[in-house]
C-alpha positions in Angstrom: 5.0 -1.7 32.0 2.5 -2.5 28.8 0.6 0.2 28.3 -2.9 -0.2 26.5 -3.7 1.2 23.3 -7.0 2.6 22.3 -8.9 0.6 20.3 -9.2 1.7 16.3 -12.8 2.4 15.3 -12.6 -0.8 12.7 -15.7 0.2 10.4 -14.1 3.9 9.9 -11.2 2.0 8.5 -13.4 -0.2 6.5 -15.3 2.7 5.0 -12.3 4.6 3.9 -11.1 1.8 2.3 -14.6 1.0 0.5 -14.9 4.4 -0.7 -10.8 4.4 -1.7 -11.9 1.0 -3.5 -14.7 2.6 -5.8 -12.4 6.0 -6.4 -9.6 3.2 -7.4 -12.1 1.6 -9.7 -13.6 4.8 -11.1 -10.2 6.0 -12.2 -9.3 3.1 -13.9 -13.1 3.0 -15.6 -13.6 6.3 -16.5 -10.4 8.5 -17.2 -8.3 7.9 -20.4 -4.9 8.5 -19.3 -1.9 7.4 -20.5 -0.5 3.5 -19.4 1.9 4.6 -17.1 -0.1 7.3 -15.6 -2.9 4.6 -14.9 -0.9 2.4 -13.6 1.2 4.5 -11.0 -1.7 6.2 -9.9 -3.3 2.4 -9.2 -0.2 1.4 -7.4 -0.9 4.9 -5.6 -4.1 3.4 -4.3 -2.8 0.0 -3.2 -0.3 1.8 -1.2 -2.3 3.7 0.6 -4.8 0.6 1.0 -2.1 -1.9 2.1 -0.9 0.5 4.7 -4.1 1.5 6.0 -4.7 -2.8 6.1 -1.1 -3.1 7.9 -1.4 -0.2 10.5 -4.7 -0.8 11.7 -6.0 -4.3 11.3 -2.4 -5.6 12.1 -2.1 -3.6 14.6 1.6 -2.2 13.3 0.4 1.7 15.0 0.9 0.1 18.2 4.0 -1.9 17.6 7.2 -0.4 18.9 9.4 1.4 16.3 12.0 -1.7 16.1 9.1 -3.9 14.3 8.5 -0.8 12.0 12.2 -1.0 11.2 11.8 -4.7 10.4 8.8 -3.9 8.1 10.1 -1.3 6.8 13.0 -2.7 5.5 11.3 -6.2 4.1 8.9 -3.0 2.0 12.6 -1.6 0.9 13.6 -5.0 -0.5 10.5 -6.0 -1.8 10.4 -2.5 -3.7 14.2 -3.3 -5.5 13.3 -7.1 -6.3 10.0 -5.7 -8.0 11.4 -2.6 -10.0 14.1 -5.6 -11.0 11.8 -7.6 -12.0 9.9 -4.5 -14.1 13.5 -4.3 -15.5 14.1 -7.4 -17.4 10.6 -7.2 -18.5 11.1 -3.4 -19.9 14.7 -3.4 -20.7 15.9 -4.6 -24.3 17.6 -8.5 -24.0 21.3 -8.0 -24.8 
């Protein structure tokens, strides 16, 4: 039996990621950290935006856990073929 899900107040989710938007923008403006600092903290921020985009405007909260699994798992891979990726860039040629 479907059960329905409560509906997610959409312009709660749109304000938090406004005001996540300006602190994202802010940080990268007005602090003088160190390049690697600034730039984990600003793939902090897309990480917490992109889920907050995922869970509630694509409905994944709702989703049974066996499509999180599948998610999940395509964010795992994703993750290794980037940090490879940062790898040949970072790492010294042979």
């Amino acid at each position: 039996m479907a059960t329905e899900h409560k509906r997610p107040n959409y312009m709660t989710i749109f304000w938090i990621l406004f005001v996540l938007t300006v602190v994202e923008v802010a940080y990268s403006v007005f602090l003088d950290l160190p390049k690697f600092a600034m730039i984990g903290g600003l793939v902090g921020f897309a990480v917490i935006k992109a889920s907050l985009v995922a869970l509630f405007f694509m409905h994944l909260k709702f989703e049974r856990k066996s499509l999180g699994i599948i998610v999940g798992s395509t964010l795992i891979l994703g993750m290794i073929l980037v940090s490879v990726g940062i790898a040949e860039h970072v790492l010294p040629r042979p």
